[in-house]
C-alpha positions as CSV (number, residue, x, y, z in Angstrom):
1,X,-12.4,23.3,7.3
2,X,-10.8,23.6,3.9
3,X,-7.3,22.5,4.7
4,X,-5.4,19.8,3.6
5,X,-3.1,18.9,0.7
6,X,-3.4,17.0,-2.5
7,X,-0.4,15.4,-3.9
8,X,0.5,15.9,-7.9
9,X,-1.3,12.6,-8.3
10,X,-4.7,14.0,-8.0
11,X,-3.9,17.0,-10.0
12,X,-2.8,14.7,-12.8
13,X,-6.0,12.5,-12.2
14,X,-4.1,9.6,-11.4
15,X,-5.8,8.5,-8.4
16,X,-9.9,7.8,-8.2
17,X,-12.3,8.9,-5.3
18,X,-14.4,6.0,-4.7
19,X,-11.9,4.3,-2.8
20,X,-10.5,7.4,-0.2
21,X,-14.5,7.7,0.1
22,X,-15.2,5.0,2.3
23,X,-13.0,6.5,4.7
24,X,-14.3,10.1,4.4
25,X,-17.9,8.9,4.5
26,X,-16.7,7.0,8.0
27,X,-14.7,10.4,9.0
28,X,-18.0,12.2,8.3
29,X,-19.9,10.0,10.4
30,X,-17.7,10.6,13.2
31,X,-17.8,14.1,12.1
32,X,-21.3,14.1,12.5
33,X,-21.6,12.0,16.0
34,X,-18.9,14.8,17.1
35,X,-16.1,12.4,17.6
36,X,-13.5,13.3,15.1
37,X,-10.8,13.4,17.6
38,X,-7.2,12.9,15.7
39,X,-6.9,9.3,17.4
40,X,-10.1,8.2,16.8
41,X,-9.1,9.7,12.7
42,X,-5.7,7.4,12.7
43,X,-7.5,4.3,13.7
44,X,-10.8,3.5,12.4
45,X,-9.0,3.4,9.1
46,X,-7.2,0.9,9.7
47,X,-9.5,-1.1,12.1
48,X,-11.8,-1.0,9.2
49,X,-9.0,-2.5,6.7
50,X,-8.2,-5.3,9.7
51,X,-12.1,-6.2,9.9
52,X,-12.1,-6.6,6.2
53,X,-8.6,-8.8,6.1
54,X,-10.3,-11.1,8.7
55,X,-13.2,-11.4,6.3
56,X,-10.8,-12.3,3.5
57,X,-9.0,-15.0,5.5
58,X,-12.3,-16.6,6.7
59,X,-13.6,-16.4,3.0
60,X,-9.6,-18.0,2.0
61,X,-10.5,-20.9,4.4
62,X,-14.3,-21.4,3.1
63,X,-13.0,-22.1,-0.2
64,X,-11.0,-24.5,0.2
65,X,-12.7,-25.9,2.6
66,X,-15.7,-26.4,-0.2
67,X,-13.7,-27.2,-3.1
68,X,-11.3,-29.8,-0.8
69,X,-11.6,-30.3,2.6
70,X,-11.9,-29.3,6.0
71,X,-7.9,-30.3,6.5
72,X,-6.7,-28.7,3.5
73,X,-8.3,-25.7,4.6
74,X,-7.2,-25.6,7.9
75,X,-3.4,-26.0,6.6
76,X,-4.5,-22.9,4.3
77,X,-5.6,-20.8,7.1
78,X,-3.0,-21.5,9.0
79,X,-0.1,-20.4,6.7
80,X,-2.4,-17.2,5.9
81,X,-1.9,-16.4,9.3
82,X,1.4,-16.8,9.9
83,X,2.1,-15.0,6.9
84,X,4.2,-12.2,8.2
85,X,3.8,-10.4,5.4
86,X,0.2,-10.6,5.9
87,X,0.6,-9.2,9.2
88,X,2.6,-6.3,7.8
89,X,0.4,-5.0,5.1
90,X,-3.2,-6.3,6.1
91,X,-3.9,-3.2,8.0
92,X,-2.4,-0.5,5.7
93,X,-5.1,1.7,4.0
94,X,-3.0,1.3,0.6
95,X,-4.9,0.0,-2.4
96,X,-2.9,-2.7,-2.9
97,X,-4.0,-4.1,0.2
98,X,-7.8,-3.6,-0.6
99,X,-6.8,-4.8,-4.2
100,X,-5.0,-8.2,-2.1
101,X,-8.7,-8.2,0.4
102,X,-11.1,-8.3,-3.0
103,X,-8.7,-10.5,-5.1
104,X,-10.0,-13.0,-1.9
105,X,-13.3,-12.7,-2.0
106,X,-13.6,-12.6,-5.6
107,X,-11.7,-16.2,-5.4
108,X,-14.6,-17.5,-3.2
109,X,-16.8,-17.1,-5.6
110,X,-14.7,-17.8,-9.0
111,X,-16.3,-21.2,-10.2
112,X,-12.9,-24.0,-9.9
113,X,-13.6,-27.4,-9.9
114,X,-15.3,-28.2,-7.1
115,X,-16.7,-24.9,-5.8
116,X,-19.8,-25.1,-4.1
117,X,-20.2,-21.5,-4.1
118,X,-19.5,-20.1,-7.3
119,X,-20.9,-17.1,-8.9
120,X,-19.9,-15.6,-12.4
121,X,-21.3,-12.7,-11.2
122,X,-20.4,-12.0,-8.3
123,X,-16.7,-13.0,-8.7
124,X,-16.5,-10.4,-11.6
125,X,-18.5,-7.7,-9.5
126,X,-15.5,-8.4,-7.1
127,X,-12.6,-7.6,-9.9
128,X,-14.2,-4.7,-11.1
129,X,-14.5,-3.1,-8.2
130,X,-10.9,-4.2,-7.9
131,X,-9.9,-2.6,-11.0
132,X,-11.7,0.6,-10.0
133,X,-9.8,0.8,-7.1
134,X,-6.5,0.2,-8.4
135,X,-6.1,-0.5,-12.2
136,X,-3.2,-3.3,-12.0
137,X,-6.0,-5.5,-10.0
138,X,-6.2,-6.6,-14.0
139,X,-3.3,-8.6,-14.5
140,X,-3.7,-11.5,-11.6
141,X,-7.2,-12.0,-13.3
142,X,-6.5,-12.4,-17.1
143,X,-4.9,-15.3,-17.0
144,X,-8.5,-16.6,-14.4
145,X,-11.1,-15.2,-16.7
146,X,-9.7,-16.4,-19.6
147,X,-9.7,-19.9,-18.2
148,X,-13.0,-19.5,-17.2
149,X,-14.5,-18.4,-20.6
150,X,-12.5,-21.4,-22.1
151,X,-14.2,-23.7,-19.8
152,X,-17.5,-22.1,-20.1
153,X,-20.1,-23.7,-22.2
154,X,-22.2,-20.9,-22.2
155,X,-20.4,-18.2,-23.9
156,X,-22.2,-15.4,-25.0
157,X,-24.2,-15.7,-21.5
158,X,-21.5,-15.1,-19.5
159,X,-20.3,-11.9,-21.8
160,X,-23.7,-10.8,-22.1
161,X,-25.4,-11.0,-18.8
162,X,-22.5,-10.8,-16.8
163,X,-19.1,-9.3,-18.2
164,X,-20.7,-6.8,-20.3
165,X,-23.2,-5.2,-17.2
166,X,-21.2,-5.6,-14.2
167,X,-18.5,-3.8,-16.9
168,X,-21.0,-1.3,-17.3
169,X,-22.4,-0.5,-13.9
170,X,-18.4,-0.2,-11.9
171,X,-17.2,2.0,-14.6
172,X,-20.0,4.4,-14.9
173,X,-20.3,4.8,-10.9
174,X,-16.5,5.3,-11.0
175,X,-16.8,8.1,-13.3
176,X,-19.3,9.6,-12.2
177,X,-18.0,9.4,-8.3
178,X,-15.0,11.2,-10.0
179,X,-17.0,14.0,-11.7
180,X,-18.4,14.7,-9.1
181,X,-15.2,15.2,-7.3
182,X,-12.9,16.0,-9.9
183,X,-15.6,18.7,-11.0
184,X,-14.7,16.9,-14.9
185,X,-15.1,13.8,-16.4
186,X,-12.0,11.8,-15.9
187,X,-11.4,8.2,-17.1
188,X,-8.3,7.8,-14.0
189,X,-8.2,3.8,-15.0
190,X,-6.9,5.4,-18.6
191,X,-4.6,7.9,-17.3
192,X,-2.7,5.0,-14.6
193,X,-2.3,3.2,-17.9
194,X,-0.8,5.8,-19.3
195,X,1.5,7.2,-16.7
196,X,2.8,3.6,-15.7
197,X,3.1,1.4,-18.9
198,X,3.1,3.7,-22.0
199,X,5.1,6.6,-20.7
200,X,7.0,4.3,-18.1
201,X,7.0,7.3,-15.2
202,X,6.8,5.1,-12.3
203,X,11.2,4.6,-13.3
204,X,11.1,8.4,-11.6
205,X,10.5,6.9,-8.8
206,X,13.5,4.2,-8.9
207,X,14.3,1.4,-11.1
208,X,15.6,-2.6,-10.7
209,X,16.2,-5.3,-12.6
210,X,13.5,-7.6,-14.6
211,X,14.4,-10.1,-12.3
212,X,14.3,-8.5,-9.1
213,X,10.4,-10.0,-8.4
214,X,12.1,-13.7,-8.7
215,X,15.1,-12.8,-7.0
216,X,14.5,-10.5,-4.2
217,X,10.5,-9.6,-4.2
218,X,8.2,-13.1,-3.9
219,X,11.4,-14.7,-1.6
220,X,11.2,-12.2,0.7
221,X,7.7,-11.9,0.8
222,X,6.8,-15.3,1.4
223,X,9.7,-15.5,3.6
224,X,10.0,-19.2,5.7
225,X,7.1,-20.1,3.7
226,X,9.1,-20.3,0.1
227,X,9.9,-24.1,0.7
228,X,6.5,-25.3,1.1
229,X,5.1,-22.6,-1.6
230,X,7.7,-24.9,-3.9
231,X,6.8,-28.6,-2.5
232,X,3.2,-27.1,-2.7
233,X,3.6,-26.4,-6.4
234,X,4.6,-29.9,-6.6
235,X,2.0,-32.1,-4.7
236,X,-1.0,-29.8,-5.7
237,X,-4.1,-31.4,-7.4
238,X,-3.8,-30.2,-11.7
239,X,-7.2,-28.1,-11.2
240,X,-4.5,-25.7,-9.3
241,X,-2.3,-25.4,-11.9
242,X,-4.4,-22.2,-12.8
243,X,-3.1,-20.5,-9.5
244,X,0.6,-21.1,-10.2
245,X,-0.1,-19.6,-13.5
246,X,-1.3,-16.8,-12.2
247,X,1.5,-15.9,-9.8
248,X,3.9,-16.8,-12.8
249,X,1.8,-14.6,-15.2
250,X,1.7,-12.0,-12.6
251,X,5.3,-11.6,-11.3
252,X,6.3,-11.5,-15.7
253,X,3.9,-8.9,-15.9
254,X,5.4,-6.8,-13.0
255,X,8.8,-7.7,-14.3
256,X,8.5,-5.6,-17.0
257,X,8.0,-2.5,-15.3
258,X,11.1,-1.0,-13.9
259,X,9.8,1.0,-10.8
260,X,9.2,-2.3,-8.6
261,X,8.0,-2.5,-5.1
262,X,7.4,-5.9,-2.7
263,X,3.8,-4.6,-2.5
264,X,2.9,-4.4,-6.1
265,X,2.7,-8.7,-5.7
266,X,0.9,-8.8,-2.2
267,X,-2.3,-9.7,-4.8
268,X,-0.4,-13.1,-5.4
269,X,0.2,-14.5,-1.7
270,X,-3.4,-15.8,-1.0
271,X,-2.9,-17.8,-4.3
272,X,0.5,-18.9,-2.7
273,X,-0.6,-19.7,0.8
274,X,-3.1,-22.5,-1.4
275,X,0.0,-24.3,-2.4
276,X,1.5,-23.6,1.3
277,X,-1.6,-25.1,2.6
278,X,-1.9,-28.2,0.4
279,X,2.9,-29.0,1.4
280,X,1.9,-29.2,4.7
281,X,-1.5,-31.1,4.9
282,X,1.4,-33.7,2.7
283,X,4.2,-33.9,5.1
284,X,3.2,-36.7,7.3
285,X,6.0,-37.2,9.7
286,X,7.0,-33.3,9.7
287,X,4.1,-31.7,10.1
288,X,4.4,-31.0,13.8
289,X,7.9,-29.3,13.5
290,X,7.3,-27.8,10.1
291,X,4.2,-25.4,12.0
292,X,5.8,-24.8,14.4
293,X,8.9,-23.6,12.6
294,X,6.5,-21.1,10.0
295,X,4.9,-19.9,13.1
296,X,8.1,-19.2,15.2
297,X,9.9,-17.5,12.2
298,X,7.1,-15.7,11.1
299,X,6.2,-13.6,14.5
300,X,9.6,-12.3,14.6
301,X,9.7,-10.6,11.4
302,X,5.8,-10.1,11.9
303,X,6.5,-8.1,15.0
304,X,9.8,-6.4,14.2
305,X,8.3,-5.1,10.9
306,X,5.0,-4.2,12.6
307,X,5.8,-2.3,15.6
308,X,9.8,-1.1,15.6
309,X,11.0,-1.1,11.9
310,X,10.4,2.5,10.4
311,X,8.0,3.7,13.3
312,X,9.8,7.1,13.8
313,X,7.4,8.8,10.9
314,X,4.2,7.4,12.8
315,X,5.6,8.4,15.8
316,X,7.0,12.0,14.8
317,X,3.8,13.2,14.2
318,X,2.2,12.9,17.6
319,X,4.5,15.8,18.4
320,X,3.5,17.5,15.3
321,X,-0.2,16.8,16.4
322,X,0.8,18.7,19.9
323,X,1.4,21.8,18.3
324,X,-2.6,21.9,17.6
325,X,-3.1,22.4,21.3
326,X,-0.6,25.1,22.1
327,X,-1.6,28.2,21.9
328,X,1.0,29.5,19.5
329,X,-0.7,27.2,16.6
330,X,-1.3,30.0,14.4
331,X,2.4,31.2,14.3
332,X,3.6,27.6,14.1
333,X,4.7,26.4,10.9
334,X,6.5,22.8,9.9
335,X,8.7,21.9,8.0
336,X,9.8,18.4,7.1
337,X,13.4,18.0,4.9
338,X,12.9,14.3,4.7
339,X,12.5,12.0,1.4
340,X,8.9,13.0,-0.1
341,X,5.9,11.6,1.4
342,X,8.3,9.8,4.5
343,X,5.3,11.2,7.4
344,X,1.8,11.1,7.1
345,X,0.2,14.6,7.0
346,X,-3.2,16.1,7.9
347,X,-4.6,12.9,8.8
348,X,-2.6,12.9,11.1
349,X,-2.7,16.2,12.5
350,X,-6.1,17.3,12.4
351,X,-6.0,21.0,12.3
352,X,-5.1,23.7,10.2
353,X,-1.1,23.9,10.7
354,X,1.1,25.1,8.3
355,X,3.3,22.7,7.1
356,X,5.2,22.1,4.1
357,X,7.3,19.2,2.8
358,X,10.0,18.7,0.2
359,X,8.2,18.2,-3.2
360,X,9.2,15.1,-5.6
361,X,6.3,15.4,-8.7
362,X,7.9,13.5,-11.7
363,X,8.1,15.8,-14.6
364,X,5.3,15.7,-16.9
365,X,6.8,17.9,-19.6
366,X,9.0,15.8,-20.7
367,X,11.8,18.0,-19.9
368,X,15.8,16.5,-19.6
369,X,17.1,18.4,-17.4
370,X,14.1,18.3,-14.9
371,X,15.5,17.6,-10.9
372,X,12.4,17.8,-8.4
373,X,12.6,19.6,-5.4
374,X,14.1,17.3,-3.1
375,X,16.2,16.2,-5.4
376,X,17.6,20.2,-5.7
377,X,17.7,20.3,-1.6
378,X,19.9,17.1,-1.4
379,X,22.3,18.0,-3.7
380,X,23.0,21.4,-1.3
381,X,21.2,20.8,2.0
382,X,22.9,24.3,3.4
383,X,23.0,25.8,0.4
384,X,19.7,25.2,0.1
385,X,18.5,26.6,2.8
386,X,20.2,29.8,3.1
387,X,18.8,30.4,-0.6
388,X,15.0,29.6,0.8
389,X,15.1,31.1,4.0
390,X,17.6,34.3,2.9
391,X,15.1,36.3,5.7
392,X,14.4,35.1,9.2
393,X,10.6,36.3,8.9
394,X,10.4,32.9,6.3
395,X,12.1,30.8,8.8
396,X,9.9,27.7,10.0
397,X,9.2,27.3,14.0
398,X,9.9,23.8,13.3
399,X,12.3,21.5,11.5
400,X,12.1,17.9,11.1
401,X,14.5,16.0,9.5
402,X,16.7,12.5,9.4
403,X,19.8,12.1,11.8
404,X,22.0,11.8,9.1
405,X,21.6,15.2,7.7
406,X,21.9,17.0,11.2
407,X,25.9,17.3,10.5
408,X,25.8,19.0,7.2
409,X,23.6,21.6,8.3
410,X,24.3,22.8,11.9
411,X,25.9,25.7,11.2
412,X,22.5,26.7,9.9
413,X,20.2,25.4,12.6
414,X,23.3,26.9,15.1
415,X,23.2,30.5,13.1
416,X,19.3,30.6,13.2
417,X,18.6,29.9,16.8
418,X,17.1,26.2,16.0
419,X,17.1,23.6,19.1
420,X,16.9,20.5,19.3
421,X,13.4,19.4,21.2
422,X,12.7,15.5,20.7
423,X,14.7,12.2,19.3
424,X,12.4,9.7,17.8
425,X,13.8,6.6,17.0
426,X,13.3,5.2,13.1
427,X,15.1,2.2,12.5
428,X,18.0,-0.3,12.9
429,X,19.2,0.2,9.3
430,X,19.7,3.3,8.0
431,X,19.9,3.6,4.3
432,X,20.9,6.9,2.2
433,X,18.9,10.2,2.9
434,X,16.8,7.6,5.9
435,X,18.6,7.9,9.2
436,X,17.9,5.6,12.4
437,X,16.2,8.4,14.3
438,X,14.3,12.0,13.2
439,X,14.8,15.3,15.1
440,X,12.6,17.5,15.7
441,X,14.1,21.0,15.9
442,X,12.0,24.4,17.1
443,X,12.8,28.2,17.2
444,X,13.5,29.4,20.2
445,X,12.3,32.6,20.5
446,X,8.9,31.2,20.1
């Protein structure tokens, strides 16, 4: 019904359709079967993204299964499921998770010694569509191919009648998926590159150290399983010496960037979980305990991260969704003084509300002095406001916000008429501008 929002990403071309399409084709399915209720919207998303990660695991155990055996798989499988950070991201509709999902598959069919099932073409038909989703799907895969070609006695065949078409045929349906949508031609693969690695914007967005992948980032995500990731390394057959190259390759490349996030490597755990696998099909007195204690210490986290840990923006918006139903929805208007992009937005609301959120676009002028929006409101949270809202006819119905920043500005929510209508609990550890619970304040004349 033409509403919605569209972040500076897609104005700058950042971002590609194909991927958001195969949820709007399955929204317009439901659209068209008249059951685009807002639930129904939140969740076949992500049951669709959990189908798919079971597929991936399966296809995980297959191939080992084929290029060992039926034990080594099974020891595979098993730490792919007790992965908690498996558990954690699987679901997510974020592209590194579909990049982590075809990564899989692609493995299945990418020709190691041994492989029953390999297919040149297939396995590249697999990356490229990886890459078209989400450009850094490259770096896990240069150091694969290129081992590949090496190996590969027929060269120019394998550029020729697979590289070079299957090349061909994902880009030009990308671009012309994004024509269509974009309304131009628009290479977003190109402008990524840009944006990330030449002009280095993603720092905008925070910065660490070059070692924080090998210090903080793979440890925590492999979590309990980082010992037998290590013995795996150790007792692994040479033919997977190409994996452990690829993680190393991987996390180096990452390194280099200074905006760094523990989902930017989720590509590299199935390679991990291999070597997992292949410590404990090894330990022969230990084995028992040493499953039982990944399993035990992975749920917790699993679970904690899963359903309590940062649930107060899902949770937030089912009042936000309520508002649709009342009868005041055209007068209602939202606003959320939170961190940028901390709630989801019309997906999860699923009619035409007003709402607004504080803005973060990095600057793409290449201005100084340039300090987004919520940046600006931080600084002065009152100040702020009483410049925005200097006329009660521009005043929000409702305010959403983090606990921590309830204190600073009271005397405005007091002086306005705001009350205080639901607590929503966040998290245990509250870090910065993040509080451990989000208020929801309304108007009260309304």
């Amino acid at each position: 019904d033409n509403y919605g929002y569209l972040t500076w990403e897609w104005a700058s071309g950042l971002r590609g359709y194909s991927y958001p399409l195969i949820f709007a084709s399955i929204y317009k399915a439901l659209q068209l079967l008249a059951k685009d209720d807002v639930q129904l919207l939140i969740w076949v998303p992500r049951l669709a993204q959990a189908v798919l990660a079971a597929f991936a695991d399966v296809k995980l155990y297959s191939l080992v299964r084929h290029v060992e055996n039926a034990e080594t798989a099974k020891y595979v499988y098993f730490c792919q499921l007790c992965s908690w950070f498996t558990w954690y991201s699987c679901t997510r509709t974020l592209t590194n998770t579909m990049e982590t999902l075809l990564t899989i598959f692609a493995l299945s069919y990418y020709p190691i010694k041994g492989s029953k099932i390999a297919s040149s073409c297939k396995y590249l038909a697999l990356i490229a569509l990886a890459i078209v989703i989400r450009p850094t799907a490259v770096i896990p895969w240069i150091p694969l191919v290129l081992s590949h070609f090496l190996q590969e006695q027929r060269k120019a065949d394998l550029i020729l009648h697979n590289c070079i078409p299957v090349g061909l045929v994902t880009v030009g349906t990308s671009l012309i998926i994004d024509r269509v949508f974009f309304g131009k031609w628009v290479l977003v693969q190109l402008n990524f590159l840009k944006f990330n690695v030449l002009h280095n914007l993603g720092t905008f967005y925070g910065s660490h150290p070059w070692h924080w992948y090998f210090t903080q980032g793979l440890p925590v995500i492999l979590g309990t399983h980082l010992p037998f990731f290590v013995h795996g390394c150790v007792v692994a057959p040479k033919k997977y010496r190409i994996f452990l190259l690829t993680v190393i390759w991987t996390i180096l490349v990452y390194s280099m960037l200074s905006h760094k996030e523990f989902r930017f490597i989720y590509p590299v755990l199935p390679f991990c979980m291999v070597f997992c696998g292949y410590s404990l099909k090894h330990l022969k007195a230990w084995k028992k305990s040493a499953t039982t204690f990944l399993l035990l210490s992975n749920v917790v986290p699993a679970l904690y991260t899963g359903l309590i840990h940062q649930r107060g923006s899902l949770d937030v918006m089912s009042h936000v969704q309520q508002l649709c139903s009342n009868s005041y929805q055209s007068q209602a208007h939202v606003f959320f003084m939170m961190p940028c992009h901390s709630t989801p937005f019309y997906s999860h609301v699923h009619c035409p509300l007003k709402m607004r959120f504080l803005q973060c676009p990095p600057d793409l002028t290449g201005s100084q002095s340039y300090i987004d929006e919520a940046d600006v409101f931080y600084s002065n949270p009152l100040g702020w406001l009483n410049k925005e809202f200097y006329n009660d006819t521009l005043l929000p119905s409702h305010l959403i916000f983090f606990s921590v920043l309830e204190q600073e500005i009271s005397s405005f929510l007091a002086l306005r008429g705001y009350e205080k209508t639901a607590t929503v609990f966040h998290t245990h550890v509250p870090q910065g501008r993040v509080g451990s619970h989000i208020y929801v304040y309304r108007k009260k004349n309304l």
